[in-house]
MITIFI-822339 format. One line per 3 residues: for each residue z, y, x of C-alpha. Coordinates in pm, whole numbers, plus 32768, in hexadecimal, padded with zeros to 4 digits. Each point is the difference from the previous one (the first is absolute). Layout:
BEGIN
Z/Y/X | ...
# end
This chain:
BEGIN
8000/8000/8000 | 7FA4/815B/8095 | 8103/80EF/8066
7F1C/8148/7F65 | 80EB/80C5/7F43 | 7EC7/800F/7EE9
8013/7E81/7FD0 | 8184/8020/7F6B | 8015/7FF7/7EC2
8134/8018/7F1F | 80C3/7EE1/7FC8 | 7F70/7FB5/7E7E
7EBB/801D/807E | 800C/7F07/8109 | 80C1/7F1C/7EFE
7E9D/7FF1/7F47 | 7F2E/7FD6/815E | 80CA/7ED4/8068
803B/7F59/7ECD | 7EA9/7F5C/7F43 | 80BC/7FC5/7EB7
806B/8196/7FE6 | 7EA7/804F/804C | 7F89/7EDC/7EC4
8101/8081/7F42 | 7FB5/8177/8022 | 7E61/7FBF/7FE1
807C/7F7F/7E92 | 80C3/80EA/7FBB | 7F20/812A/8053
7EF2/7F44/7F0C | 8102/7FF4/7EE3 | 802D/81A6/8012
7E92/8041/8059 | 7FD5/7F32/7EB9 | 80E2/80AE/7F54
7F78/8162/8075 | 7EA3/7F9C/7FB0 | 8041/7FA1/7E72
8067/816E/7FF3 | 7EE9/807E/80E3 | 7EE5/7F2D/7F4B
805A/80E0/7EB9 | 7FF5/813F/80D5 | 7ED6/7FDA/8079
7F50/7F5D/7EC8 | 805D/8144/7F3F | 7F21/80E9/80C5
7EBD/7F17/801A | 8014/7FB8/7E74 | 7FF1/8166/7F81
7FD5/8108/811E | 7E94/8015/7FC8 | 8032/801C/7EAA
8123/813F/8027 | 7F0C/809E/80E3 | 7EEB/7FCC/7F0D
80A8/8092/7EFD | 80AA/8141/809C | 7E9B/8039/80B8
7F22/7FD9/7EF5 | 7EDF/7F33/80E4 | 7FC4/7EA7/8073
7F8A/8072/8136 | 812D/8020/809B | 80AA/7EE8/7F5F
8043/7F32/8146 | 809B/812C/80BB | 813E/7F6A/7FA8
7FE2/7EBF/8085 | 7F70/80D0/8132 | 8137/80CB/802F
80F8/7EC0/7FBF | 7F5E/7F8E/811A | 7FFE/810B/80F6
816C/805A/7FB7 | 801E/7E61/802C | 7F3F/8027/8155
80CD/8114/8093 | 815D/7F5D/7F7A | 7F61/7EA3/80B3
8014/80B5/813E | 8164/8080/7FCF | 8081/7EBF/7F95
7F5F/7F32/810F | 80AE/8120/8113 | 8137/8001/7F35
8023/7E89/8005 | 7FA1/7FBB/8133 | 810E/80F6/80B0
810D/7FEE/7ED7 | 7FAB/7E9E/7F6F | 7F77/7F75/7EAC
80E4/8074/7EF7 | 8026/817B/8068 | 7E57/800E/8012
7FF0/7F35/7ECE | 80FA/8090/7F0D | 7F9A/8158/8076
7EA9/7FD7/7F81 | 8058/7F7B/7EB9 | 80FB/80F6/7FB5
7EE4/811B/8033 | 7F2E/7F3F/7F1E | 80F9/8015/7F1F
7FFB/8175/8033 | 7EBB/8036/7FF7 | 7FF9/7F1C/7EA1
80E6/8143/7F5B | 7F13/811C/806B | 7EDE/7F23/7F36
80C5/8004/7ED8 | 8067/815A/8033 | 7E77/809F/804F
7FB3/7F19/7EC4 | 80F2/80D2/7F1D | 7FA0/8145/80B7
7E9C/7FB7/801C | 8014/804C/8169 | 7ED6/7F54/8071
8057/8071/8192 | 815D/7F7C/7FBA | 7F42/7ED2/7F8F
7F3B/7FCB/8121 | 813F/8048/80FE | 80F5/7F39/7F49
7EEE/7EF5/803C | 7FED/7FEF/8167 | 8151/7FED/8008
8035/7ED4/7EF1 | 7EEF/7F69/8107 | 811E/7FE0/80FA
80B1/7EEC/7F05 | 7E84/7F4F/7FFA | 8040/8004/81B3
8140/7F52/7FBA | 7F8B/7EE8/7F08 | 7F02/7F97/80D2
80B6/801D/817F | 812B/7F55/7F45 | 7F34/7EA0/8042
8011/8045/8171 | 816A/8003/7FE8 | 803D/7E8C/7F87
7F12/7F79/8120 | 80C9/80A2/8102 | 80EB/7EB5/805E
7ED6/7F22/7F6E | 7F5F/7EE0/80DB | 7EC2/801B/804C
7F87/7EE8/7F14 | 80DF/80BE/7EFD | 7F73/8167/8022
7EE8/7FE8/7ED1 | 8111/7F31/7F38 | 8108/813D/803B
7F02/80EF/7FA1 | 7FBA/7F4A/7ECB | 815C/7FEF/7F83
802C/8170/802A | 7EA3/804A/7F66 | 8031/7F04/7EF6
812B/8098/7F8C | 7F52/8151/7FA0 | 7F66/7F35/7EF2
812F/803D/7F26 | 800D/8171/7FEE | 7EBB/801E/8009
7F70/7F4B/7F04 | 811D/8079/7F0E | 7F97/817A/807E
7E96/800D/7F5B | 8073/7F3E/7EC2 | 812F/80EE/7FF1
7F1F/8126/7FB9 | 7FCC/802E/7EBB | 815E/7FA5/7FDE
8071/8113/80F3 | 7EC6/80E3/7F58 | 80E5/800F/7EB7
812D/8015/80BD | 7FCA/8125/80C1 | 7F92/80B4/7EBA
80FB/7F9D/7F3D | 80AB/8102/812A | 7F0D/8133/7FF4
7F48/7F46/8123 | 7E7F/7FE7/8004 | 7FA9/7E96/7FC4
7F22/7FE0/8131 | 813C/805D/80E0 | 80C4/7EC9/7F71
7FCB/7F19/80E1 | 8084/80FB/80EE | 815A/7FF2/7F9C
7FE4/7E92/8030 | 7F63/800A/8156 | 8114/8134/808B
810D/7EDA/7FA4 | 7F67/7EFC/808D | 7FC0/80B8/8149
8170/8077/801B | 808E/7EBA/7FB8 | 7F2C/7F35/80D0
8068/80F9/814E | 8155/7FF0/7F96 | 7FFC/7E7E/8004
7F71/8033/8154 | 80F0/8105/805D | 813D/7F32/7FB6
7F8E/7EC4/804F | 7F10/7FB9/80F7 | 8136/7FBF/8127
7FC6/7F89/8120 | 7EA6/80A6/803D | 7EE7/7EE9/800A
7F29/80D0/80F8 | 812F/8047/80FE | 805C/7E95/8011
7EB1/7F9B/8027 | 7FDE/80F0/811F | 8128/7F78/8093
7F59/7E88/8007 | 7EC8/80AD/8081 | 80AC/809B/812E
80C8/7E84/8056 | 7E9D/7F6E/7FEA | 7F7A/80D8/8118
812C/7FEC/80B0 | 7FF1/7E61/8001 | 7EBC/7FC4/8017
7F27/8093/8155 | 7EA8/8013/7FA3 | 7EDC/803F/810E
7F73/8155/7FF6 | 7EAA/7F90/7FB6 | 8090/7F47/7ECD
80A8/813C/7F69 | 7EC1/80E9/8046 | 7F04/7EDB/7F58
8121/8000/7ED0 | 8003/8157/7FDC | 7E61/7FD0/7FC9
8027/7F13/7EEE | 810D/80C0/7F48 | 7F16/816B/7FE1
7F01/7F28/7F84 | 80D6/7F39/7F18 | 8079/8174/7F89
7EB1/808A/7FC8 | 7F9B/7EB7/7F5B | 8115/803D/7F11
7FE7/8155/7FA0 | 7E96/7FB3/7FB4 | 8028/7F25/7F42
8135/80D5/7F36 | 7F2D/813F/7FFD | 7EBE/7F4A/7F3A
80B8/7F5E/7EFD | 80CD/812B/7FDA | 7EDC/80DF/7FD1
7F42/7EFF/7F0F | 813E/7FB5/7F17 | 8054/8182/7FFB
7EC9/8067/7F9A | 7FA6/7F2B/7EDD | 8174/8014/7F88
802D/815F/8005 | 7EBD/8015/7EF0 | 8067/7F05/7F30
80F0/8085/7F0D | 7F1A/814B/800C | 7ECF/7EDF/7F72
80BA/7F60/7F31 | 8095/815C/7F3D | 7E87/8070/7FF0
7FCE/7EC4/7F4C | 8100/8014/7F0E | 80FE/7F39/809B
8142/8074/7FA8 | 8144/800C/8124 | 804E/7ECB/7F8A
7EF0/7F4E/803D | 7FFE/80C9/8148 | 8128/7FA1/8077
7FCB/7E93/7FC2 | 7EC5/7FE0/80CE | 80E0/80CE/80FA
8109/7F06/7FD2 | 7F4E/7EE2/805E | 7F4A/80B3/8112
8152/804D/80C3 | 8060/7ECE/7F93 | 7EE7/7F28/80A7
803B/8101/814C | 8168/7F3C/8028 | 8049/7EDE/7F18
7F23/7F31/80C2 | 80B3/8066/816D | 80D7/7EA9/803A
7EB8/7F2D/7FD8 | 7F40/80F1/80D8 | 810E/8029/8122
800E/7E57/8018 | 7E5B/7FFA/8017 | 8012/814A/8100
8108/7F1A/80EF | 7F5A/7EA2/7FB6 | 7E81/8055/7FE2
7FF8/8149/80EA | 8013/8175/7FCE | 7E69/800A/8028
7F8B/7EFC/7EFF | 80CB/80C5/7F2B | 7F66/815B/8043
7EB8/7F5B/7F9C | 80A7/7F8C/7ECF | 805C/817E/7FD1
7EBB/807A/8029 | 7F38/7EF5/7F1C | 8139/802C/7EB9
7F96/81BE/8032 | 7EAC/7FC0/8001 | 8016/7F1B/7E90
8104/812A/7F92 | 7F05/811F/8021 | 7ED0/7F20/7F7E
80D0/7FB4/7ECB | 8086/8141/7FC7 | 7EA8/8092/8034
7F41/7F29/7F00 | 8125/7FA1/7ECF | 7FCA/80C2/7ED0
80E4/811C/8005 | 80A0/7F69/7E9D | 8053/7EAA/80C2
8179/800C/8030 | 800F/7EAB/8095 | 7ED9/8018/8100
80BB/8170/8058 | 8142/7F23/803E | 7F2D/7F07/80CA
7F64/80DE/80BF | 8124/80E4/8049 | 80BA/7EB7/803D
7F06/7FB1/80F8 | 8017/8175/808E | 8174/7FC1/8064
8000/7E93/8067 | 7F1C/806D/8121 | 80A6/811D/805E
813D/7F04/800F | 7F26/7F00/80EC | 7FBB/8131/80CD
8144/80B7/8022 | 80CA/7EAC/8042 | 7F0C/7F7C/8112
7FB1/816E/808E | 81CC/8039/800D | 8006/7EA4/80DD
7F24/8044/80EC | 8083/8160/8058 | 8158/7F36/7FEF
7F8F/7F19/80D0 | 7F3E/811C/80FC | 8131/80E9/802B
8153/7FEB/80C3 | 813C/804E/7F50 | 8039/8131/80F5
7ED5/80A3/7F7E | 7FC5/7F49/7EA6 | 8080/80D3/7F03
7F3B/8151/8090 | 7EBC/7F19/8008 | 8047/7F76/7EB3
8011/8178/7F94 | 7EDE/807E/80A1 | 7F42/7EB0/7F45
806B/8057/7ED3 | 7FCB/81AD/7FEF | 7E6B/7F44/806C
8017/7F2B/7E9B | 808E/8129/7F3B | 7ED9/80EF/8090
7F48/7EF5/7F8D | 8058/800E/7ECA | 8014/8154/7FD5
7EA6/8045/8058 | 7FB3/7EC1/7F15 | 80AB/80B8/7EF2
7F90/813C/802D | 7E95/7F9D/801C | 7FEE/7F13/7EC8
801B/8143/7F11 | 7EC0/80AD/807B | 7F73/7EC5/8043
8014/7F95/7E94 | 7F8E/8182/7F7A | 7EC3/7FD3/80E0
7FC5/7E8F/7F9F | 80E5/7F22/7F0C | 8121/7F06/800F
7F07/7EF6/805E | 7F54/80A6/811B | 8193/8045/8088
8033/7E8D/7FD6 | 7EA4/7F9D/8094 | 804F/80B3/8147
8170/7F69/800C | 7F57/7EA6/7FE4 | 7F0B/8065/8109
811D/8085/810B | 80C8/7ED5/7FC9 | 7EFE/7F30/80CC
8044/80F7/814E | 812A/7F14/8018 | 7F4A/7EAD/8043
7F4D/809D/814F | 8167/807E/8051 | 8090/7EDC/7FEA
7EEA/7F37/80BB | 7FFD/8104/8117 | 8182/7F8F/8056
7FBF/7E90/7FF5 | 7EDF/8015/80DB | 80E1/80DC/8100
8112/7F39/7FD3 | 7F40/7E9B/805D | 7F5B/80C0/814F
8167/8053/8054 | 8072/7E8D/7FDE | 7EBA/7F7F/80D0
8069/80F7/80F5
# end
């Protein structure tokens, strides 16, 4: 063991490094709260897809602009991405992750309040700033992976993602629900869901907040730093490592920002569709609803095939469920609530292939001393991504239609098979070499 004074660690922290069961016990137990946090955070952030189009619709008068929301959810989610991947990585999970919720939740009050004001700047501000709870939800699966083993990683991603599915199926299908509620208050209907999502935020950082002791991402640094210090690697071995893990990285975000960008797009327009239809918020929130839903429920099956059949079979998988998504959506009859579930169903499952086998890679590409600021910088890359998705399906839709948005989706998706191929074939040269 070296003598560095940087190498000692408090005595409950070496407890964890040089007991195995502590660290099992303490990888469980970090699941159960990022669980926990995550049913809260699913409603959050299902409140804000459902119906901000639709309160920015109505308090600007156009369609044009009717993805800006989703737009600035995901800038404000990009810039808090950043902040919580610093934050965490110098302070430690549970301050970064319970300080992004609990702006969300923040940021989930000014909606309500621009709705009652018709404020449409407040709008827009309090909407970057409810983006930071979006940041949160999503870096939150990062946290249960922490202590994972390596032929765990997809599996502990799943959990956390799978969990999500709780709050945020109930979110869309709480809408009309919440709709009455918050005028039964003086509230505009629109901001409901709102009031919903501000709770959910708050309680889902306070859960974190209170709860998420010891820190998964310091103890995981701790059996980082024993690693190096046991094991004497040769130089050339570290440098060639190093290789693999910025392309594993890029590999990963690639893979993230695509089906980010294609499920963004062609969700952000739906509900805008299906009211130009005659669909009531109802019927909106159920094709929603089983939207989010097929983005998570389906997480435990698709973290066991993303460890047992590999992370890029399953990026093709991702590519080939986006590209039936957008040709469905593009070509059902715009009175066809089922093939609008199927294809929206369709929409999320391969933006759930994507996002679990684009985390594990950059899980298994990064170090713990520098994961948490990579993960961050990843992930303010996926919510450009879909901010620009977002923002760009509006005007996209004005100058063409629905279909032609969902037609170029479909057409995008397939960037991710060349991706995908490109890595193998580097890979096998680097294991003939």
């Amino acid at each position: 063991m070296s003598h560095n004074p940087k190498n000692s660690k408090p005595a409950w922290l070496q407890n964890y490094v040089d007991s195995p069961e502590k660290q099992q016990k303490l990888y469980r137990r970090t699941l159960l709260i990022v669980v926990m946090s995550q049913i809260f955070g699913g409603a959050g952030l299902a409140a804000g897809i459902t119906v901000g189009a639709l309160l920015a619709q109505e308090m600007l008068g156009t369609d044009s602009y009717a993805g800006i929301p989703a737009a600035l959810l995901t800038f404000g989610s990009a810039g808090a991405a950043l902040l919580i991947g610093r934050v965490s990585q110098r302070f430690g999970r549970r301050i970064g992750l319970a300080g992004g919720f609990l702006t969300g939740g923040i940021g989930a009050v000014g909606v309500i309040v621009s709705a009652i004001t018709s404020n449409i700047l407040l709008l827009f501000a309090s909407l970057l700033v409810y983006g930071a709870g979006s940041a949160s939800n999503l870096q939150a699966r990062y946290a249960g992976v922490d202590l994972a083993k390596p032929t765990q990683r997809a599996t502990a991603v799943s959990i956390a993602m799978v969990s999500t599915t709780f709050g945020a199926v109930a979110g869309p299908n709480l809408v009309d629900v919440m709709g009455r509620f918050a005028i039964s208050i003086g509230v505009p209907a629109l901001a409901g869901p709102f009031i919903l999502g501000a709770a959910a935020f708050l309680l889902a950082g306070l859960v974190l907040l209170f709860f998420l002791r010891p820190d998964p991402l310091i103890v995981a640094n701790a059996l980082a730093d024993r690693q190096v210090i046991d094991k004497s690697d040769p130089v050339e071995k570290q440098s060639s490592n190093l290789a693999m893990n910025k392309r594993g990285i890029v590999v990963g975000a690639t893979i993230m920002v695509l089906t980010q960008i294609v499920m963004t797009a062609i969700m952000t327009m739906t509900p805008v569709y299906m009211k130009h239809h005659g669909h009531g918020l109802r019927e909106v929130g159920m094709v929603i609803g089983f939207h989010i839903g097929a983005m998570y429920l389906p997480s435990l099956i698709t973290g066991i095939l993303v460890d047992k059949v590999g992370r890029t079979a399953m990026a093709i998988a991702s590519g080939a469920t986006l590209l039936s998504a957008g040709l469905l959506a593009g070509s059902a009859p715009s009175n066809s609530m089922l093939l609008l579930i199927v294809a929206l169903s369709l929409l999320g499952l391969g933006w759930n292939f994507g996002l679990i086998s684009g985390t594990a890679l950059i899980v298994d590409s990064t170090h713990p001393s520098t994961r948490a600021k990579t993960q961050g910088a990843v992930d303010v890359l996926i919510a450009l991504a879909g901010a620009s998705g977002g923002a760009l399906s509006g005007m996209v839709v004005a100058q063409t239609s629905y279909a032609g948005l969902s037609f170029a989706g479909a057409i995008l998706s397939l960037l991710l098979i060349p991706v995908v191929i490109w890595s193998r074939s580097n890979q096998k040269i680097k294991e003939i070499s």
